[in-house]
VOPAGU-2260 file (C-alpha; in pm, 1 decimal, decimal comma):
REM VOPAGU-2260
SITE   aa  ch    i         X         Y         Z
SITE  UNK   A    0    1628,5     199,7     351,7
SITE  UNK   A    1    1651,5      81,8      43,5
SITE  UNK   A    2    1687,9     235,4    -324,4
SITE  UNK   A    3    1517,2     191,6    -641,6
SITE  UNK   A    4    1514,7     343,6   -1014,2
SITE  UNK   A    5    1276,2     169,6   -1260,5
SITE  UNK   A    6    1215,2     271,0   -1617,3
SITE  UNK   A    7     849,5     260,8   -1661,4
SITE  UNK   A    8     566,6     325,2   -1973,0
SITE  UNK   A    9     452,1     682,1   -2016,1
SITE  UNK   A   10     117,1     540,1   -1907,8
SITE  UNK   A   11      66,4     280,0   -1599,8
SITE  UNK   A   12    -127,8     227,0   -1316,5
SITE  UNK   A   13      98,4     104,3    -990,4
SITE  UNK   A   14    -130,9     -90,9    -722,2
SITE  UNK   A   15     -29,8     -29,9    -399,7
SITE  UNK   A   16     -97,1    -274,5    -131,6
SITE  UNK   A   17       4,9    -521,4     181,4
SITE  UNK   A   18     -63,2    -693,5     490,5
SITE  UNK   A   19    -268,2    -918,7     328,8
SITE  UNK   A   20    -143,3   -1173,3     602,7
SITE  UNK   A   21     -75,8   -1516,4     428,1
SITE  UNK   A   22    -119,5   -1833,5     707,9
SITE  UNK   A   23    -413,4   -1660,5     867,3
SITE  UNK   A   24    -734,4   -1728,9     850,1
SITE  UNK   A   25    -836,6   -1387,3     877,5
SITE  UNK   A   26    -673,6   -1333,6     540,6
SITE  UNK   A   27    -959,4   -1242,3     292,9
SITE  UNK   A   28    -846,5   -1521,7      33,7
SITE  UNK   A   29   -1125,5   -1356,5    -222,4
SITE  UNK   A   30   -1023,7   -1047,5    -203,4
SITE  UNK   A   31    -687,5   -1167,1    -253,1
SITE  UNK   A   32    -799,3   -1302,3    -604,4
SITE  UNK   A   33   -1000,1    -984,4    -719,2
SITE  UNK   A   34    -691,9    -786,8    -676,6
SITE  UNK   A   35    -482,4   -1016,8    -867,6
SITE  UNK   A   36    -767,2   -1031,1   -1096,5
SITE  UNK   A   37    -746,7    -646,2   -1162,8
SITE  UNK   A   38    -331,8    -670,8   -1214,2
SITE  UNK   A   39    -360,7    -938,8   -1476,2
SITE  UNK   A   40    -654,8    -803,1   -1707,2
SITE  UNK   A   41    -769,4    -472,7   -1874,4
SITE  UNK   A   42    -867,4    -278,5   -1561,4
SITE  UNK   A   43    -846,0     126,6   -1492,6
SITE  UNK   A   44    -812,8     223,8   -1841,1
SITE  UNK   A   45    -501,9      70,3   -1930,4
SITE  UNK   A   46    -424,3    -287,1   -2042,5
SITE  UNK   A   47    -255,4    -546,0   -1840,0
SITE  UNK   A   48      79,9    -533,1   -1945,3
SITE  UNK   A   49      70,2    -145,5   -1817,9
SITE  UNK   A   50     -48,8    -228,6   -1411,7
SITE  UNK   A   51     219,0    -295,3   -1156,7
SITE  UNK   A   52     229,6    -331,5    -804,8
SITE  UNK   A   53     452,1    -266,8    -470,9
SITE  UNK   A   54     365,6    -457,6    -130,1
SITE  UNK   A   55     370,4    -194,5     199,9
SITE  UNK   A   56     466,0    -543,4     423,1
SITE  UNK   A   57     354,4    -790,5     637,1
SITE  UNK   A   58     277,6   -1050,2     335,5
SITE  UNK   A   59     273,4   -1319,1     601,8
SITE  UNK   A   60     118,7   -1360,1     948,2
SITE  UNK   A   61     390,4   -1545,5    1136,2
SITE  UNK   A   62     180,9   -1506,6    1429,9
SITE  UNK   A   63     261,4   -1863,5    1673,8
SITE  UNK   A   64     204,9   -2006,3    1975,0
SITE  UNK   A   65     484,3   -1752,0    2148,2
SITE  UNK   A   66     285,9   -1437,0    2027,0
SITE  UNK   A   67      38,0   -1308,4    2239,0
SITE  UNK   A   68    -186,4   -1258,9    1951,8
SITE  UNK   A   69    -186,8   -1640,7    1885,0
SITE  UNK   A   70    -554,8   -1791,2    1854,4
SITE  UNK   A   71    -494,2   -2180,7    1740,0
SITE  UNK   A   72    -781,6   -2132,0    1603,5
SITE  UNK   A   73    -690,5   -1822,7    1340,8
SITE  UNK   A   74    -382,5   -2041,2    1164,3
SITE  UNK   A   75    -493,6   -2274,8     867,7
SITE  UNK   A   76    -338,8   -2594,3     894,4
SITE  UNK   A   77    -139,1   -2454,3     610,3
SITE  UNK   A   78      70,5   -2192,5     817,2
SITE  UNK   A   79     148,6   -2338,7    1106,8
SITE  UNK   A   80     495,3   -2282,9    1119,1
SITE  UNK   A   81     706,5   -2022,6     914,3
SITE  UNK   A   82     838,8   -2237,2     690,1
SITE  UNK   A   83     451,3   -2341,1     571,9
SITE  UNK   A   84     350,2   -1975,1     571,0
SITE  UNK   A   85     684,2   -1892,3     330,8
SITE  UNK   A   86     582,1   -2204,2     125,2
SITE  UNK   A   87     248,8   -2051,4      64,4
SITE  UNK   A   88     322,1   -1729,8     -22,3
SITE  UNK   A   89     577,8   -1816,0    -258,2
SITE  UNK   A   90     303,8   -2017,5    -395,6
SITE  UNK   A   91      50,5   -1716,5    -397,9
SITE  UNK   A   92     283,0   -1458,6    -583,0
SITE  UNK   A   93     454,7   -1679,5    -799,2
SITE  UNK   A   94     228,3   -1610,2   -1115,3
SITE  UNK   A   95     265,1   -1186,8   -1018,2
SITE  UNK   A   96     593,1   -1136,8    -925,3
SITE  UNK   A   97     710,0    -999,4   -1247,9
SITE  UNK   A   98     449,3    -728,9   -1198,3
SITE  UNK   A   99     628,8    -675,0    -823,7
SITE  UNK   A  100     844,5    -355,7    -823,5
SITE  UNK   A  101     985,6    -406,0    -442,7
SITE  UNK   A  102     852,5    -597,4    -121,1
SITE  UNK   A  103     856,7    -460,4     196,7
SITE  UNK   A  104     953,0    -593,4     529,1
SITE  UNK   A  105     658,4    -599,0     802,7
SITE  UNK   A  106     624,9    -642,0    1170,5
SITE  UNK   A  107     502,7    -915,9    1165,4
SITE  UNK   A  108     785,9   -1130,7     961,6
SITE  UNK   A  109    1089,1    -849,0    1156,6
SITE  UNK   A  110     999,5    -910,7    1487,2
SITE  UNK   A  111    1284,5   -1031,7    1713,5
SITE  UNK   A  112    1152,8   -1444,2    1768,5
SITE  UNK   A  113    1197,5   -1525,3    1386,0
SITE  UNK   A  114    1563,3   -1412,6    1419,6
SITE  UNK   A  115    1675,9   -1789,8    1429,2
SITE  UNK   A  116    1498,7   -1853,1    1148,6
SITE  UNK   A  117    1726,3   -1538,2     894,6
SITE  UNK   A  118    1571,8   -1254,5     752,6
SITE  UNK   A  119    1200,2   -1395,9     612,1
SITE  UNK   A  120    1099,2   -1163,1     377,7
SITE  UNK   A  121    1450,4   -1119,3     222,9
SITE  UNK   A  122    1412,1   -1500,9     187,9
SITE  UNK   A  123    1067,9   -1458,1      11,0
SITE  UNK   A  124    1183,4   -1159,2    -228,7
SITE  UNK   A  125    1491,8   -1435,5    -307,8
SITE  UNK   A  126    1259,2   -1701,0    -392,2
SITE  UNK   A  127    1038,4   -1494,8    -586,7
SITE  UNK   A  128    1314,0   -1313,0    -750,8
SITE  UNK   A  129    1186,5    -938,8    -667,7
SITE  UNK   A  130    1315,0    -645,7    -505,5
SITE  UNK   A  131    1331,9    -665,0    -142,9
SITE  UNK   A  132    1289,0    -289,5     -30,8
SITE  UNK   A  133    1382,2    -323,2     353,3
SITE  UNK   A  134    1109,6    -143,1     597,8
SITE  UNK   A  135    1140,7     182,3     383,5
SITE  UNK   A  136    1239,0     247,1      64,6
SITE  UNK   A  137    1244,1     527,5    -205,9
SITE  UNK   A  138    1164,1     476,8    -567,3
SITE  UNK   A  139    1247,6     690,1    -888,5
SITE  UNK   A  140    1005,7     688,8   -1173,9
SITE  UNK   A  141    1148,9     736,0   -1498,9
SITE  UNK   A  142    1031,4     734,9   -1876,4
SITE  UNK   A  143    1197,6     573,9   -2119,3
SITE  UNK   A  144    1472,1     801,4   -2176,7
SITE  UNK   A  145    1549,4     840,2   -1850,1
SITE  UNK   A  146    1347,1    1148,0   -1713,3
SITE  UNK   A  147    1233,4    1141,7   -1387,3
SITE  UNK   A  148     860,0    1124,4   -1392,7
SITE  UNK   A  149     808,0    1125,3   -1002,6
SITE  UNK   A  150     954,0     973,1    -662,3
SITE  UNK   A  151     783,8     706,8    -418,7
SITE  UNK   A  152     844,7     692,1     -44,3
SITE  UNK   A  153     718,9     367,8     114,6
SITE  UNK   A  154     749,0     198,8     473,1
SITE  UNK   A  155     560,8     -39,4     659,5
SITE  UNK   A  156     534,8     181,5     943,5
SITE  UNK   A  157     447,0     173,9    1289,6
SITE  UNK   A  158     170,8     400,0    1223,2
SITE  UNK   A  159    -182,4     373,2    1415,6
SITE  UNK   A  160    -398,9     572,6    1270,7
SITE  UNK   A  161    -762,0     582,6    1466,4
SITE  UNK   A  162    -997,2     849,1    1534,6
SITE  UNK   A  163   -1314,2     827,2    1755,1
SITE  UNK   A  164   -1491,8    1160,0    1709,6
SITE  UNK   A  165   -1795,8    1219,6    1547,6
SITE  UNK   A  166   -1930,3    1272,0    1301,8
SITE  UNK   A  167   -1770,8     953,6    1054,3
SITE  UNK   A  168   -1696,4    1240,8     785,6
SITE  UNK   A  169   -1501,1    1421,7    1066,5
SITE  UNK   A  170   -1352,4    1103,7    1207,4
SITE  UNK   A  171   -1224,0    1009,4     832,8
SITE  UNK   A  172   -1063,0    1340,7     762,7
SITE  UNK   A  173    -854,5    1331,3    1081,4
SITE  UNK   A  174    -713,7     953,7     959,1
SITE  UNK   A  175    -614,1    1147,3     622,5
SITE  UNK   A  176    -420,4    1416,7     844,9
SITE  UNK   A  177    -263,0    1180,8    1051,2
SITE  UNK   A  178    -155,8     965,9     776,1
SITE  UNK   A  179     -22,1    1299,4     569,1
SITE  UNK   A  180     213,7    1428,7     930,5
SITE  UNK   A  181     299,4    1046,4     973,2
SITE  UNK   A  182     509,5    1071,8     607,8
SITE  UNK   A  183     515,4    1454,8     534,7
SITE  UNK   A  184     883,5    1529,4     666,4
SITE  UNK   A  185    1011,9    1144,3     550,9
SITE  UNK   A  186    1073,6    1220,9     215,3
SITE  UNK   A  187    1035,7    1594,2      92,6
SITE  UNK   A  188    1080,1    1538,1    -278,2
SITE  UNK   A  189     849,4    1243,6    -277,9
SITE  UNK   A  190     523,9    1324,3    -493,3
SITE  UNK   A  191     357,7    1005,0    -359,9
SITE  UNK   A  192     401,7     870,1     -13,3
SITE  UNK   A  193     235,1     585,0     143,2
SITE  UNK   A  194     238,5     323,8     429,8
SITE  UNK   A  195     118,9      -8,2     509,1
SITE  UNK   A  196     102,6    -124,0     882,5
SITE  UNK   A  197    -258,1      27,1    1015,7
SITE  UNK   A  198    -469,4    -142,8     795,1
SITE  UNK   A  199    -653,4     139,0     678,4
SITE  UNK   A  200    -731,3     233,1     321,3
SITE  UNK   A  201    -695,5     572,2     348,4
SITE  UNK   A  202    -547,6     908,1      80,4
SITE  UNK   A  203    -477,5    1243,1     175,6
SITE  UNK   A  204    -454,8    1423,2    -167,1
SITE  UNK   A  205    -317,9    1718,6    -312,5
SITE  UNK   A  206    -475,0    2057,0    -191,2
SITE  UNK   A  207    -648,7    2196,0    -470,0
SITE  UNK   A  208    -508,1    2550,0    -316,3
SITE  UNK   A  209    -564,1    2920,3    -421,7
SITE  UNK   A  210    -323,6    3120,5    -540,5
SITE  UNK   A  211    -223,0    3441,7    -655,7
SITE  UNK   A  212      70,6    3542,7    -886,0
SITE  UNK   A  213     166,8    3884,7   -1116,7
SITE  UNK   A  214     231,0    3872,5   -1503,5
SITE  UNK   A  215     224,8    4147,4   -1719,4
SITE  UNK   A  216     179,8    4406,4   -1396,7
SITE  UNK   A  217    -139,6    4251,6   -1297,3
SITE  UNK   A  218    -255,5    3973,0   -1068,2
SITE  UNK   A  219    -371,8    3621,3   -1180,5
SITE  UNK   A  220    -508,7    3368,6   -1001,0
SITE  UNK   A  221    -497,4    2981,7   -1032,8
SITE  UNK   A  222    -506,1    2673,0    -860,9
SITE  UNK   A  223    -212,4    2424,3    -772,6
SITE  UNK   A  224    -223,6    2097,7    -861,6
SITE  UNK   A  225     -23,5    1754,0    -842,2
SITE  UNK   A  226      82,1    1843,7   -1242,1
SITE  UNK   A  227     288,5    2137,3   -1112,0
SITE  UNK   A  228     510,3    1908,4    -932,0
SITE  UNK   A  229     631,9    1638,7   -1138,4
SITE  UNK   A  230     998,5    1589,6   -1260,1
SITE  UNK   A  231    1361,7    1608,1   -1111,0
SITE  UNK   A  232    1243,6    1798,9    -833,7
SITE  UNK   A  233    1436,3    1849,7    -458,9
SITE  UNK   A  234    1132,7    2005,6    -252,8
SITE  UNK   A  235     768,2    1974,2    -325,3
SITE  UNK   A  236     545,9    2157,6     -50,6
SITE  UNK   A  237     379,3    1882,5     174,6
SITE  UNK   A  238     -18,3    2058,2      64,8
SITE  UNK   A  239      76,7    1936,9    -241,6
SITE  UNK   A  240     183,5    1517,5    -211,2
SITE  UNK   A  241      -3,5    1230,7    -200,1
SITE  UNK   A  242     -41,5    1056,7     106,3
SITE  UNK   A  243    -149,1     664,8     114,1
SITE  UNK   A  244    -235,0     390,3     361,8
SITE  UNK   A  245    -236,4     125,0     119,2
SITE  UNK   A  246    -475,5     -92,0     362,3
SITE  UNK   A  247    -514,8    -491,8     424,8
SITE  UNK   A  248    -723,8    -809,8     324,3
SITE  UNK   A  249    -680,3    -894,5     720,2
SITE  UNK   A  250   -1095,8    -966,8     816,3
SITE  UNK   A  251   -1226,7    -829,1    1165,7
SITE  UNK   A  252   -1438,5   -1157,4    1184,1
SITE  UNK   A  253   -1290,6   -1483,2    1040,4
SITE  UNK   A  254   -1527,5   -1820,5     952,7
SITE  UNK   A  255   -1745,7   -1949,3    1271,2
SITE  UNK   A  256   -1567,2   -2041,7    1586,0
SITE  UNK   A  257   -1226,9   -1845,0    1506,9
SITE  UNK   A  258   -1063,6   -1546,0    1688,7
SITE  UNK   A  259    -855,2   -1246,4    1554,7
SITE  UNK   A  260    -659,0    -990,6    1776,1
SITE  UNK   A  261    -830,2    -746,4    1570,5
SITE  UNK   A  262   -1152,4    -854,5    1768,1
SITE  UNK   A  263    -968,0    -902,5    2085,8
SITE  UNK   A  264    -859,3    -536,5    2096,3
SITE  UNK   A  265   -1225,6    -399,1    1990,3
SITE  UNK   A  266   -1175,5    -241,8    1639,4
SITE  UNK   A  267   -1402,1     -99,5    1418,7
SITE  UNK   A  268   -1438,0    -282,3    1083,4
SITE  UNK   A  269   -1240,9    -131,0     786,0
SITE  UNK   A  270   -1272,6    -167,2     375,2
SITE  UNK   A  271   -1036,8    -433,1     278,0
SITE  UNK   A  272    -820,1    -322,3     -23,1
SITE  UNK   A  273    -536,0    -159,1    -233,7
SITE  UNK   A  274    -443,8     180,7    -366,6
SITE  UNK   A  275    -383,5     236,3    -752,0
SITE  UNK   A  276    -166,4     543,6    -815,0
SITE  UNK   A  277    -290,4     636,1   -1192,4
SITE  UNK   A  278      33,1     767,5   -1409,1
SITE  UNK   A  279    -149,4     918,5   -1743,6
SITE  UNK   A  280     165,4    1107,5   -1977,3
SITE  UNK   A  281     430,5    1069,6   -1760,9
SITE  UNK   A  282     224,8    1219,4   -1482,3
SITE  UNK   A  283      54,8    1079,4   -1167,3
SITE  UNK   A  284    -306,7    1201,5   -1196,2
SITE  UNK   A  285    -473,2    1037,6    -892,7
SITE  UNK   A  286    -506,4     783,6    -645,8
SITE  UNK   A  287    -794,2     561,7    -646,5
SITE  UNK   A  288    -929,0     397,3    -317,7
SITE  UNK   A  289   -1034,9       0,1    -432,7
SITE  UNK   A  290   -1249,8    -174,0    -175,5
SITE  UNK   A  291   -1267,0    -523,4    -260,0
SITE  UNK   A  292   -1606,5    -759,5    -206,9
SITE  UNK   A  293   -1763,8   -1032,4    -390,5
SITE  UNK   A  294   -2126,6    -891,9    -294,3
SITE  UNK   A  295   -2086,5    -593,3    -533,8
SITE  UNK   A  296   -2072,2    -596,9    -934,7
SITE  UNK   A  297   -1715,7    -671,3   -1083,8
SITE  UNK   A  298   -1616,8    -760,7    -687,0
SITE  UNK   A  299   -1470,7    -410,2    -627,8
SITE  UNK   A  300   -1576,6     -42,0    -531,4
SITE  UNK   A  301   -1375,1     297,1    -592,5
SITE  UNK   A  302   -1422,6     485,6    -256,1
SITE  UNK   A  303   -1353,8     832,9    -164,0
């Protein structure tokens, strides 16, 4: 676990993202470049110097010829070994990292063969110069004077987050849930949660809930909403958080004649994307869903 306090604008949009798997040819390099795209121009109402980003893990594949996920054929000349792979991200990041608020560790650069090799992503986040959040960390949001505007839970995760019923719309709605019971008891003062891990690109939002309350010896009724719950607060009712899987650029299919373990183990294909938590007067307001993809108009899609 790691700790964070950052002084931000009264007004920014944080992109939340990961496992976009640099060294594998799975890795959706385009996508890669919309999002970076978005971060570094006017995008979501709000100019560039306003958007900011935090990575949910697994930034590179490190997937070798010990792994049983190894395909020769799914690592790019360019990452085949892990000091190639941390070459290239470095190289990838280098023009965004002052936009990086904290990396995350990932499975897939933790697990136990790379131990030989140090701690990778701690080695990344020192040769980028950012944060380096461990596999969970918890961020404060604060305006310029100091006020807390919100907290942030994030981990990687071990999360797998499927559902097989029908209909989709049914089948969707139980990935939200199980994302939301995944984080709900993590972090209970945590306005926005979110993981990385699954690959999904998935929000459980606030529950726009009923209720009734008494002033001036009569009932009133309103609805809750994410506004009620901002500032120094120690408990915020888990109906009323946000919870995010902050979902991949890994592909299901790669170029002709490769293979991914994603194929091998038969799953369904997902958007490829990023979160962006929208802060509007010191107050997050939502959390869009961006699908990236060169085949539609400005190469991204907000979906519900």
């Amino acid at each position: 676990m790691q700790y964070f306090d950052f002084k931000m604008p009264n007004d920014f949009n944080l992109f939340c993202m990961g496992d976009d798997h640099c060294g594998s040819r799975m890795r959706y390099a385009d996508g890669f470049k919309i999002f970076k795209d978005l971060l570094t121009s006017e995008s979501f109402d709000l100019p560039a110097k306003k958007n900011f980003f935090m990575h949910s893990g697994d930034i590179a594949e490190m997937v070798f010829f010990d792994d049983k996920r190894y395909f020769p054929s799914s690592i790019p000349d360019t990452g085949q070994n892990v000091l190639d792979q941390i070459e290239f991200v470095v190289s990838e990041y280098s023009d965004i990292k002052e936009k990086m608020l904290f990396l995350l560790d990932g499975n897939h650069t933790y697990r136990e063969g790379f131990r030989s090799f140090g701690a990778i992503t701690t080695e990344i986040a020192r040769r980028l110069g950012v944060n380096y959040g461990t596999w969970s960390s918890r961020s404060t949001y604060r305006d310029k004077k100091g006020g807390v505007m919100f907290r942030q839970f994030a981990t990687h995760s071990r999360a797998n987050i499927r559902s097989r019923v029908r209909p989709w719309r049914r089948a969707k709605t139980n990935k939200e849930i199980a994302v939301k019971q995944y984080l709900e008891y993590k972090s209970a003062d945590c306005l926005l949660n979110t993981l990385g891990h699954c690959h999904q690109l998935l929000c459980y939002r606030p529950e726009n809930r009923l209720y009734l309350h008494g002033e001036d010896h009569r009932v009133q009724s309103r609805h809750a909403t994410p506004a009620d719950w901002h500032g120094d607060l120690r408990f915020i009712p888990e109906g009323f958080r946000y919870y995010v899987s902050t979902g991949s650029f890994y592909k299901l299919y790669g170029p002709q004649g490769t293979v991914s373990y994603a194929e091998i183990a038969g799953f369904d294909p997902i958007e490829l994307g990023f979160a962006v938590a929208k802060v509007r007067d010191q107050k997050l307001v939502g959390v869009d869903l961006i699908a990236v993809d060169n085949d539609v108009k400005h190469g991204y899609e907000i979906i519900e």
